[in-house]
TORZA-253410 format. One record per residue (C-alpha): residue number from 1; residue in three letters; x, y, z. Coordinates in pm, whole numbers, m for minus. Example, Ala and Ser with C-alpha at 12.3 -4.5 7.8 and 13.67 -1.06 7.14 Angstrom:
<pts>
<pt><num>1</num><residu>ALA</residu><x>1230</x><y>m450</y><z>780</z></pt>
<pt><num>2</num><residu>SER</residu><x>1367</x><y>m106</y><z>714</z></pt>
</pts>
This chain:
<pts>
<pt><num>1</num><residu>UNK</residu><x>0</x><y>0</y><z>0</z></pt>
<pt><num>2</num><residu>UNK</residu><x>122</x><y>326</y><z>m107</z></pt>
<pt><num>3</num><residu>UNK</residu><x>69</x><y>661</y><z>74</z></pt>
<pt><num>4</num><residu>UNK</residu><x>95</x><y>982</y><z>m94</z></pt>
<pt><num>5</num><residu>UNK</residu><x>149</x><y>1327</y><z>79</z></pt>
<pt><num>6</num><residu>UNK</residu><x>m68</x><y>1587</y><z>m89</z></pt>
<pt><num>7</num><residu>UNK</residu><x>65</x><y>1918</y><z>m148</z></pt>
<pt><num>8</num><residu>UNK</residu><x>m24</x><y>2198</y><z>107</z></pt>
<pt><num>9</num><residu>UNK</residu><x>m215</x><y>2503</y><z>m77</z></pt>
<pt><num>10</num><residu>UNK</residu><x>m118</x><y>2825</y><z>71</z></pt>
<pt><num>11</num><residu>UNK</residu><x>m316</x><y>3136</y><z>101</z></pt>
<pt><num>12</num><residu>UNK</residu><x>m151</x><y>3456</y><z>28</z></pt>
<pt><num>13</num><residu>UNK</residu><x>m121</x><y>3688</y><z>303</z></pt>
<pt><num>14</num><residu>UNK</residu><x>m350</x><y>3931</y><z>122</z></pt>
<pt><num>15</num><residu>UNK</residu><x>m627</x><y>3719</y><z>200</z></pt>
<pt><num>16</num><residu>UNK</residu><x>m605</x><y>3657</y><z>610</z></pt>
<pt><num>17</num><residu>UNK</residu><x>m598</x><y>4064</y><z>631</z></pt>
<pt><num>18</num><residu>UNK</residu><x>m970</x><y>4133</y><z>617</z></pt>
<pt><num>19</num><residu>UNK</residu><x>m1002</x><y>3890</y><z>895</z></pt>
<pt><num>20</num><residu>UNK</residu><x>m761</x><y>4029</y><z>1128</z></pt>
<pt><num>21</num><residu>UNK</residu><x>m871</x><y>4353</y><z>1049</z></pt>
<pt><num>22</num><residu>UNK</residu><x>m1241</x><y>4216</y><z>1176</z></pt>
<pt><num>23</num><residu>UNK</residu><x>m1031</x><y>4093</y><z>1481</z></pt>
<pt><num>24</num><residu>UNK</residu><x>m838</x><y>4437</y><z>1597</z></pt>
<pt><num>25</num><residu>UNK</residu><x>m1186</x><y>4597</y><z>1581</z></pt>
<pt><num>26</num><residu>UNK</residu><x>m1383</x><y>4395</y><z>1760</z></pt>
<pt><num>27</num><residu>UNK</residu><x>m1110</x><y>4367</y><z>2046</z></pt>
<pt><num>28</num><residu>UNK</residu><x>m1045</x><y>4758</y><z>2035</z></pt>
<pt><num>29</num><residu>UNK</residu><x>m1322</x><y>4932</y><z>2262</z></pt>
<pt><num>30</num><residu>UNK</residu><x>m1426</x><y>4644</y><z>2399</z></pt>
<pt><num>31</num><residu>UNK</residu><x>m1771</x><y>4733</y><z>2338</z></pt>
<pt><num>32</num><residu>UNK</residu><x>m1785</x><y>5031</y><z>2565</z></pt>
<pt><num>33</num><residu>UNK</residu><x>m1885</x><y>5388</y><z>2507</z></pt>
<pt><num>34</num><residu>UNK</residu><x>m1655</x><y>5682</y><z>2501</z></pt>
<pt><num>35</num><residu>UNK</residu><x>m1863</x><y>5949</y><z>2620</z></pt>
<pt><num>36</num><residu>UNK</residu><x>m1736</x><y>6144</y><z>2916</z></pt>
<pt><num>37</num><residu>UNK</residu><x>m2049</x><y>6195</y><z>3145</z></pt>
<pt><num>38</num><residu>UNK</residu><x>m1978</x><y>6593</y><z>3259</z></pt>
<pt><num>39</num><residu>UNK</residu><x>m2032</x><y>6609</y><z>3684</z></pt>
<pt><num>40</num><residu>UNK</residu><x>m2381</x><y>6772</y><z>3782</z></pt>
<pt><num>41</num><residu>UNK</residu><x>m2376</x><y>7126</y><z>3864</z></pt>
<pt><num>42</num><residu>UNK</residu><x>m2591</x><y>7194</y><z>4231</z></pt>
<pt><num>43</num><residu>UNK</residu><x>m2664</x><y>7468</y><z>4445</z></pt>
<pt><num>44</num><residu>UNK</residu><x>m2766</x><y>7533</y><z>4788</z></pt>
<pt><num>45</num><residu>UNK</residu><x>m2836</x><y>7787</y><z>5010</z></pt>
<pt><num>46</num><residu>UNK</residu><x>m2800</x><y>7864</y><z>5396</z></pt>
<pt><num>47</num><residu>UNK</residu><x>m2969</x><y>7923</y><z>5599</z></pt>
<pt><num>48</num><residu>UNK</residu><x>m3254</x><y>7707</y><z>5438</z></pt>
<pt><num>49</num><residu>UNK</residu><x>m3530</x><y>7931</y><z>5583</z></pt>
<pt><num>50</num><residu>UNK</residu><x>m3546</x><y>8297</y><z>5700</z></pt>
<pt><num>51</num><residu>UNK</residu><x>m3778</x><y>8502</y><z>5896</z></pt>
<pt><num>52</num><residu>UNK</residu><x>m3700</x><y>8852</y><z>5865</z></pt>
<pt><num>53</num><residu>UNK</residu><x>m3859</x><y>9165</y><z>6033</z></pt>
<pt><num>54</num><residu>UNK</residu><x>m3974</x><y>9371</y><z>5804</z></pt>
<pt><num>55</num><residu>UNK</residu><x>m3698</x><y>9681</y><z>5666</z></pt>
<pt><num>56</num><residu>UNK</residu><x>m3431</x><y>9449</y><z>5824</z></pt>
<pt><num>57</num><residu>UNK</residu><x>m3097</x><y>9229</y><z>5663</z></pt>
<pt><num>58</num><residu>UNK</residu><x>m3070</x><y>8882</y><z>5666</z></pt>
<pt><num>59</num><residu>UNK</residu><x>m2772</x><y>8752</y><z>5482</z></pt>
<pt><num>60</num><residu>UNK</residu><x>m2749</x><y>8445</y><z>5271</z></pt>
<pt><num>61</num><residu>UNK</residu><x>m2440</x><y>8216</y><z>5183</z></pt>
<pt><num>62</num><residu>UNK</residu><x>m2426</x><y>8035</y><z>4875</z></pt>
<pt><num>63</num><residu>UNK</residu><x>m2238</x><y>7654</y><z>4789</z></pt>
<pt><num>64</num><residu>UNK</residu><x>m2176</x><y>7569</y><z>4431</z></pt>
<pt><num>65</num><residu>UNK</residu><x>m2046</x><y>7209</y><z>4326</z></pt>
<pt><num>66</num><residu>UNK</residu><x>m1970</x><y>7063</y><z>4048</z></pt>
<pt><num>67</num><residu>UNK</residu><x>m1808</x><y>7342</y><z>3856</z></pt>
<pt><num>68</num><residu>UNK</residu><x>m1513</x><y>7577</y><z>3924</z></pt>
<pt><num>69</num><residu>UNK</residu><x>m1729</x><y>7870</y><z>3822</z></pt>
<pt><num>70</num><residu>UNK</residu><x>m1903</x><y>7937</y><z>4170</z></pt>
<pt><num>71</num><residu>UNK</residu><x>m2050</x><y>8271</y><z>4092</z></pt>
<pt><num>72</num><residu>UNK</residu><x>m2410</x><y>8306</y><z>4101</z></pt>
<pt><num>73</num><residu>UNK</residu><x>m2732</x><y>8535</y><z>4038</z></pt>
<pt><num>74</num><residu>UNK</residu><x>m2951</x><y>8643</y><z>4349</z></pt>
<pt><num>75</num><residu>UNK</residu><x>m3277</x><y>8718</y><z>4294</z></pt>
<pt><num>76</num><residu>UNK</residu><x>m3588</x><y>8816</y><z>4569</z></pt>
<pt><num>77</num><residu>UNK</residu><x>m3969</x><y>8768</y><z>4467</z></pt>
<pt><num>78</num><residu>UNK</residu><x>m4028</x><y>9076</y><z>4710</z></pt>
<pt><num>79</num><residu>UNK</residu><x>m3770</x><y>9291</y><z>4896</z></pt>
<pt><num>80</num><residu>UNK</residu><x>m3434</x><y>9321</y><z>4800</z></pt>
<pt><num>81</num><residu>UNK</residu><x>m3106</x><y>9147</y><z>4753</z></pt>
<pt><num>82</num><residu>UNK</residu><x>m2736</x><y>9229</y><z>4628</z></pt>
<pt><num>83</num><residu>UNK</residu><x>m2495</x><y>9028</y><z>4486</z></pt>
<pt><num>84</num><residu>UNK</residu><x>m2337</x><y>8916</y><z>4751</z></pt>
<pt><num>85</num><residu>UNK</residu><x>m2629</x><y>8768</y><z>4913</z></pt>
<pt><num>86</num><residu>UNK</residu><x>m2765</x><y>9024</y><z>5135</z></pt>
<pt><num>87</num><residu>UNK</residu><x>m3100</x><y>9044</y><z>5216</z></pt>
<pt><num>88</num><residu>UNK</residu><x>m3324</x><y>9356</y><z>5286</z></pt>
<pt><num>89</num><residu>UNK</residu><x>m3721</x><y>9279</y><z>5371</z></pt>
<pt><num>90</num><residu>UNK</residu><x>m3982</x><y>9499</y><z>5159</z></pt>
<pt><num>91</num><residu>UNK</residu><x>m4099</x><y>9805</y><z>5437</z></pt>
<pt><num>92</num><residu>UNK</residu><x>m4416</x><y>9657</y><z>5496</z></pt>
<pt><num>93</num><residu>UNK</residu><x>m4578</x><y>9312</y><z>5526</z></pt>
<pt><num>94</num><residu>UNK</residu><x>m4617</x><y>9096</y><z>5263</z></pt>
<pt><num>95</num><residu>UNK</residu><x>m4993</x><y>8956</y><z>5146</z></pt>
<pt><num>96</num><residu>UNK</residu><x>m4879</x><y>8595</y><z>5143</z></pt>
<pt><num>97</num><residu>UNK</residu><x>m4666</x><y>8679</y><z>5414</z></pt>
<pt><num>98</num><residu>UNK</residu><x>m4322</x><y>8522</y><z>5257</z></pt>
<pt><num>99</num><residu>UNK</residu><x>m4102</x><y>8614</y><z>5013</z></pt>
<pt><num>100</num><residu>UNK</residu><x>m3854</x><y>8377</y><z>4778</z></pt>
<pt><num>101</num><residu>UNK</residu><x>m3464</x><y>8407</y><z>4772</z></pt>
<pt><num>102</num><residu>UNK</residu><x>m3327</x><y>8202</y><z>4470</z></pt>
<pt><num>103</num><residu>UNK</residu><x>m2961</x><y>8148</y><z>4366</z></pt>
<pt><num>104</num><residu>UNK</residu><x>m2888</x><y>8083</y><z>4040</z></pt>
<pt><num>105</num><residu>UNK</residu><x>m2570</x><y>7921</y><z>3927</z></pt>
<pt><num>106</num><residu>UNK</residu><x>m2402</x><y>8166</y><z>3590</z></pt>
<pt><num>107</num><residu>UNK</residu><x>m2197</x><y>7827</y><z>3484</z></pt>
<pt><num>108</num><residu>UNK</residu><x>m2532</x><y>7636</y><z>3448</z></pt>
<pt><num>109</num><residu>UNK</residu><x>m2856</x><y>7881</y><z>3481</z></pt>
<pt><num>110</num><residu>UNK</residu><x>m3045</x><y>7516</y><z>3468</z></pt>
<pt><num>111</num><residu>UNK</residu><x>m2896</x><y>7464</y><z>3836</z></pt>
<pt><num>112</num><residu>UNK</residu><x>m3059</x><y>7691</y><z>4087</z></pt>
<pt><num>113</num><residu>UNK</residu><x>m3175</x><y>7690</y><z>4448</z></pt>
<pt><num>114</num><residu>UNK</residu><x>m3426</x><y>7908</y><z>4679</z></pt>
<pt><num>115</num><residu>UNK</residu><x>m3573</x><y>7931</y><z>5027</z></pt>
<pt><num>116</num><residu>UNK</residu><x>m3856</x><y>8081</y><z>5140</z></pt>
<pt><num>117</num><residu>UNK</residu><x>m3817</x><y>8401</y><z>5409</z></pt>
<pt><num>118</num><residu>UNK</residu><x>m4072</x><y>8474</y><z>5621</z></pt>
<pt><num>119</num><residu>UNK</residu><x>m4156</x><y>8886</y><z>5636</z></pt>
<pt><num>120</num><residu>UNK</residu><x>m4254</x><y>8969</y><z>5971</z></pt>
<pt><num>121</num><residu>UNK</residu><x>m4378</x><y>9243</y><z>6194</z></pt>
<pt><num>122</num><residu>UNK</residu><x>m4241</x><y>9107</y><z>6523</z></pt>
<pt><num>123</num><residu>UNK</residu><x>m3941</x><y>9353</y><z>6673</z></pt>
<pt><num>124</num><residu>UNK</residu><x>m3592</x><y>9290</y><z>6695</z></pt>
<pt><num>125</num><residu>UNK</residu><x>m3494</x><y>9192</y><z>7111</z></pt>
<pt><num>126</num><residu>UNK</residu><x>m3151</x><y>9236</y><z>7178</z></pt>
<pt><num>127</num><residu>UNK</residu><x>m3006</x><y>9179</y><z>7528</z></pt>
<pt><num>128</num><residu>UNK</residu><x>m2643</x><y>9152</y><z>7666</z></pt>
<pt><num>129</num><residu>UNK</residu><x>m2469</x><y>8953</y><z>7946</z></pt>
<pt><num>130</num><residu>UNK</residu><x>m2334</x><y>9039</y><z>8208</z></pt>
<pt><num>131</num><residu>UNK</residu><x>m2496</x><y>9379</y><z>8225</z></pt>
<pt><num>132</num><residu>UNK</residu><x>m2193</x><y>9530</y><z>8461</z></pt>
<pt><num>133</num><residu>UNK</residu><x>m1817</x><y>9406</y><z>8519</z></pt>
<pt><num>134</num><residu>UNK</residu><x>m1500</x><y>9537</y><z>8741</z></pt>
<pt><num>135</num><residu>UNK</residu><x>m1169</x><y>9429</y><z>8563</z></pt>
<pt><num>136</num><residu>UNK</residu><x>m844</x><y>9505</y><z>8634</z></pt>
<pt><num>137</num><residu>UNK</residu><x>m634</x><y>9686</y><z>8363</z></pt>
<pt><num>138</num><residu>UNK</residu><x>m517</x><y>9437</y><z>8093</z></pt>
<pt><num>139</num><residu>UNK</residu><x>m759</x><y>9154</y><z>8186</z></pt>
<pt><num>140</num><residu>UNK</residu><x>m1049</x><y>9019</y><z>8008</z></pt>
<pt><num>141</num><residu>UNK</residu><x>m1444</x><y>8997</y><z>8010</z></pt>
<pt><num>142</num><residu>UNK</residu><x>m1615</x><y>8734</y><z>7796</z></pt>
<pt><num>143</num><residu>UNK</residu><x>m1986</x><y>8924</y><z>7664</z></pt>
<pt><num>144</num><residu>UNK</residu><x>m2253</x><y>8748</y><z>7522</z></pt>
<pt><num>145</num><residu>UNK</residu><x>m2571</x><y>8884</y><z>7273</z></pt>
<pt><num>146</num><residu>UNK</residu><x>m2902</x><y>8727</y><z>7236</z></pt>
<pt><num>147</num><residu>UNK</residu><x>m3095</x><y>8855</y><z>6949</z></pt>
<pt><num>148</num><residu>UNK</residu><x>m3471</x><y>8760</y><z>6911</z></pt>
<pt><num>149</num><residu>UNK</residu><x>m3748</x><y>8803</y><z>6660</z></pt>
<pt><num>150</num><residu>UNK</residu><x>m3490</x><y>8726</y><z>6346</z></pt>
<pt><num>151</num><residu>UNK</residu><x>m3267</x><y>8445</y><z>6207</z></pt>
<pt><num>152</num><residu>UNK</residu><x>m2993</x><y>8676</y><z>6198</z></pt>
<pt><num>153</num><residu>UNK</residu><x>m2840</x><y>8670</y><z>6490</z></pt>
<pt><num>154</num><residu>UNK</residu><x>m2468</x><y>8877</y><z>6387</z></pt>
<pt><num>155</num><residu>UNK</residu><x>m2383</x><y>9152</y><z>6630</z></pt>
<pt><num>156</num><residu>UNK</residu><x>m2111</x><y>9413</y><z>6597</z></pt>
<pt><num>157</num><residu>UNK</residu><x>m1926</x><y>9474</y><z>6888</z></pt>
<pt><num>158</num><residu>UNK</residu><x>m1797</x><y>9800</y><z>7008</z></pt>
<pt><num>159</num><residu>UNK</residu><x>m1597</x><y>9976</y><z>7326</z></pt>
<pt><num>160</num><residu>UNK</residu><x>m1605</x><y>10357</y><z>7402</z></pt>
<pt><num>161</num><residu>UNK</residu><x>m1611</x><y>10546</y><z>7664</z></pt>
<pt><num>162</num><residu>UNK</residu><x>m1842</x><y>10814</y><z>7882</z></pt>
<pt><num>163</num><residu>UNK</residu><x>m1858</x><y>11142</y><z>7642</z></pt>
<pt><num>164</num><residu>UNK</residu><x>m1598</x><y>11362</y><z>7653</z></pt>
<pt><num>165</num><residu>UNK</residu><x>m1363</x><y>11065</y><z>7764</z></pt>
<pt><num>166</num><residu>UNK</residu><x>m1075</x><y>11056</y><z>7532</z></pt>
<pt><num>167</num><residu>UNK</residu><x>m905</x><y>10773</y><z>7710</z></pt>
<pt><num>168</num><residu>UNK</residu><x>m835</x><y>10478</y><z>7568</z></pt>
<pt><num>169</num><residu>UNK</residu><x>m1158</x><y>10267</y><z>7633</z></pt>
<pt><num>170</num><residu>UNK</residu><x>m990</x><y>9898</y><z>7551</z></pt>
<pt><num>171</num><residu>UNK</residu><x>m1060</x><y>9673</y><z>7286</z></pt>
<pt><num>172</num><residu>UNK</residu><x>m1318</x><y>9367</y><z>7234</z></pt>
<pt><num>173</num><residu>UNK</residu><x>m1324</x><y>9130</y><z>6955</z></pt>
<pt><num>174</num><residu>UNK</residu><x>m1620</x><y>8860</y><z>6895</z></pt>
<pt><num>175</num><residu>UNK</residu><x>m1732</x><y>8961</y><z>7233</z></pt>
<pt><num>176</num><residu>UNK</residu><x>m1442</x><y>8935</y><z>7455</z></pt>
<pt><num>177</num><residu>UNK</residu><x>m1378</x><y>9275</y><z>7567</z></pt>
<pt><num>178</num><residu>UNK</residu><x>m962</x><y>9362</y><z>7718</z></pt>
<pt><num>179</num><residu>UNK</residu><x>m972</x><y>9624</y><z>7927</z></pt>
<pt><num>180</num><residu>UNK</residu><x>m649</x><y>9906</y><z>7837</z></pt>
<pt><num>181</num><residu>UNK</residu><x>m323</x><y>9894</y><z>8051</z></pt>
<pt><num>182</num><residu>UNK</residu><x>m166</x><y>10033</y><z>8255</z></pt>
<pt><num>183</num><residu>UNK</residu><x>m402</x><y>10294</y><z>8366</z></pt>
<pt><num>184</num><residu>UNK</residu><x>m386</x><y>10480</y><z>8663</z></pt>
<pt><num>185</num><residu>UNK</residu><x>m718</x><y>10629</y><z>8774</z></pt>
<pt><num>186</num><residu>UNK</residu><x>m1036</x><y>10394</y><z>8756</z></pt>
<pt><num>187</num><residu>UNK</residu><x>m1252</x><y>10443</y><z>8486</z></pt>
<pt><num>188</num><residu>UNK</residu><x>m1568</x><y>10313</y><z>8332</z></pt>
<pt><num>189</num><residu>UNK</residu><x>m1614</x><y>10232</y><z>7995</z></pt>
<pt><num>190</num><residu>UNK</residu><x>m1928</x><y>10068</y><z>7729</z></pt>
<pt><num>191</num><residu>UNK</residu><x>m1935</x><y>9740</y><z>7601</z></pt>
<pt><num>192</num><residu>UNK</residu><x>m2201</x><y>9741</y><z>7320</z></pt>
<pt><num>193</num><residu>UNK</residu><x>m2369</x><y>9518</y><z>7059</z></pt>
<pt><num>194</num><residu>UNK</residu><x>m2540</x><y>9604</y><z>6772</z></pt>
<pt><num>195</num><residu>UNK</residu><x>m2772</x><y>9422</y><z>6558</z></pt>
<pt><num>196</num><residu>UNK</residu><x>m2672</x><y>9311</y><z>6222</z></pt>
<pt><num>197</num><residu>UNK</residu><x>m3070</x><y>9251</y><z>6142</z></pt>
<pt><num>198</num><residu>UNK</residu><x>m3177</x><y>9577</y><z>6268</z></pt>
<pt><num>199</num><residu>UNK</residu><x>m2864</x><y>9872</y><z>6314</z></pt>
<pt><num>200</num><residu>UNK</residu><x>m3154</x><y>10052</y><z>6500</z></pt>
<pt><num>201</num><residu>UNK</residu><x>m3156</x><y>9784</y><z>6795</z></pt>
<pt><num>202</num><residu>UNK</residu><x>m2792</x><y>9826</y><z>7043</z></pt>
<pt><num>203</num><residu>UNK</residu><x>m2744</x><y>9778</y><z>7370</z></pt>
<pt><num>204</num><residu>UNK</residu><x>m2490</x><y>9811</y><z>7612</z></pt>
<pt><num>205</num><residu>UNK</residu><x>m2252</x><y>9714</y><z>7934</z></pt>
<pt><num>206</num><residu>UNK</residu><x>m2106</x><y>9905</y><z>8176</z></pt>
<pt><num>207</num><residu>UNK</residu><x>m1728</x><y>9796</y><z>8252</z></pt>
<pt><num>208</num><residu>UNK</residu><x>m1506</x><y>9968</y><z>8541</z></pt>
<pt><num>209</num><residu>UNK</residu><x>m1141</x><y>9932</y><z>8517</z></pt>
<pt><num>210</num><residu>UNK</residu><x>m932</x><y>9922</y><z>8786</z></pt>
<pt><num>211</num><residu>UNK</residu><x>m542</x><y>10007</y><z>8828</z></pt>
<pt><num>212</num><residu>UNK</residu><x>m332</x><y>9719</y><z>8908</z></pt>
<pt><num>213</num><residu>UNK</residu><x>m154</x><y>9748</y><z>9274</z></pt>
<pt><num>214</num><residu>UNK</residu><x>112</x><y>9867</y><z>9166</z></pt>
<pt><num>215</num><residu>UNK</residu><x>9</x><y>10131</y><z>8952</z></pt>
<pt><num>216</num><residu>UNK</residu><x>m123</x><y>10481</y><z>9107</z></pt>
<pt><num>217</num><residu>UNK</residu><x>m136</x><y>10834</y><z>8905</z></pt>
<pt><num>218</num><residu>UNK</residu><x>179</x><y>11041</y><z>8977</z></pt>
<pt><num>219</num><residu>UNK</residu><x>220</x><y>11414</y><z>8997</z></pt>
<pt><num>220</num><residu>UNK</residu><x>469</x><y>11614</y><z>8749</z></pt>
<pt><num>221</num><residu>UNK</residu><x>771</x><y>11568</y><z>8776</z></pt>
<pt><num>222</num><residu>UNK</residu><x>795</x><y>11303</y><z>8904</z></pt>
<pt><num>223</num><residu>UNK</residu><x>1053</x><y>11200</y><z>9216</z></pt>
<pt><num>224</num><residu>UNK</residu><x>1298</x><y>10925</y><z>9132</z></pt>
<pt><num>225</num><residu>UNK</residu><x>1172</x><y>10614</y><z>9297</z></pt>
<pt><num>226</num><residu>UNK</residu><x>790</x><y>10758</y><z>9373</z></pt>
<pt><num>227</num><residu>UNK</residu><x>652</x><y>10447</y><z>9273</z></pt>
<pt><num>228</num><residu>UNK</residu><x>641</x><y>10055</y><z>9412</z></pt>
<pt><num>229</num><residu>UNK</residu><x>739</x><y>9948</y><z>9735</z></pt>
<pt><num>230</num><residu>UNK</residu><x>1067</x><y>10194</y><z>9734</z></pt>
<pt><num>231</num><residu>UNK</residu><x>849</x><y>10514</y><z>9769</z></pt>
<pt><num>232</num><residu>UNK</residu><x>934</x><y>10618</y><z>10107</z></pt>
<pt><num>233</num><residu>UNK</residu><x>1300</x><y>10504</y><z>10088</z></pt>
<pt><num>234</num><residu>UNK</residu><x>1363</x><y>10724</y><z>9806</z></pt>
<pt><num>235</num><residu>UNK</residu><x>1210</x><y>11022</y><z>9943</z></pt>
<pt><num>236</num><residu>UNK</residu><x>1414</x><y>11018</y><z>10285</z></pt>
<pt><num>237</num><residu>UNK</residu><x>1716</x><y>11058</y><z>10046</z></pt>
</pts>
């Protein structure tokens, strides 16, 4: 029995490229999609609700994500409100008795937020604690302000003191008032809060600052030695 080897046929190259070609393509991509899904642009607004005496300020803050243009649009259904977020109630009361604060992204006007404020008639309270205080010079007095009848609840601080007194009354900063030093007479001085809601509403506390021991007022000129413990020594001299 004889065998017999049959020749092998070969394809030109030509031929296997459409193939591969089908190949690359279907293995490039893997069957996905390209598209680049852009982030969501949001706003939001605090405080989330208002109320507001009328012909007062209540300021808003705005938070924009999703973009690195932050800037937005305010806009007020009744009353006012600037740019920058502030507030003003309309001078008398509202029918519906609320007004609507909206904040608008620029980036995306699509992508806004509001809350509603509610206009009221009620009065600004304003009260400080404690009403009176004796420091010594360079010490310090914590003061606190409770504001009613408004969501906005900001107080500017402020020292001076009787009129006519050109001293130098002290300082106080987010309510912690330092009384001056050195002085050398007592003196009394005002410790006052103002409303940020209603500049109209203040009110004040009275603050009496002591010398130190060591310290006592001096008449001109003054003796070498006429102060401290060595008073008497130096004067025998």
């Amino acid at each position: 029995m004889f065998a017999f080897a049959l020749p092998m046929r070969r394809c030109p190259f030509y031929n296997l490229l459409p193939s591969a070609a089908l190949l690359f393509a279907g293995g490039c991509g893997g069957g996905g999609s390209n598209t680049v899904q852009q982030p969501q642009v949001a706003v939001t607004i605090y405080p989330a609700k208002a109320t507001v005496r009328v012909r007062t300020v209540q300021p808003f803050t705005d938070t924009v994500s999703g973009t690195t243009n932050t800037a937005v649009n305010w806009t007020a259904s009744a009353g006012t409100i600037d740019q920058s977020g502030n507030y003003t109630a309309p001078a008398s009361m509202l029918s519906g008795g609320t007004a609507t604060v909206t904040a608008t992204s620029v980036s995306a006007p699509s992508a806004s937020a509001s809350v509603i404020v509610t206009v009221t008639a009620t009065s600004v309270t304003l009260s400080i604690s404690p009403t009176s205080e004796t420091l010594k010079a360079g010490f310090s007095q914590l003061y606190t302000a409770t504001v009613g009848g408004t969501t906005n609840t900001g107080v500017t601080w402020s020292v001076n003191g009787l009129p006519g007194d050109t001293s130098y009354p002290g300082s106080v900063l987010n309510g912690t008032y330092t009384a001056p030093a050195p002085v050398v007479t007592t003196d009394t001085y005002f410790v006052t809060a103002t409303s940020n809601a209603d500049s109209t509403k203040s009110v004040s506390a009275s603050v009496t600052v002591t010398p130190l021991e060591n310290q006592e007022q001096q008449t001109f000129p003054i003796k070498l030695g006429a102060s401290g413990v060595k008073r008497q020594q130096s004067e025998r001299l």
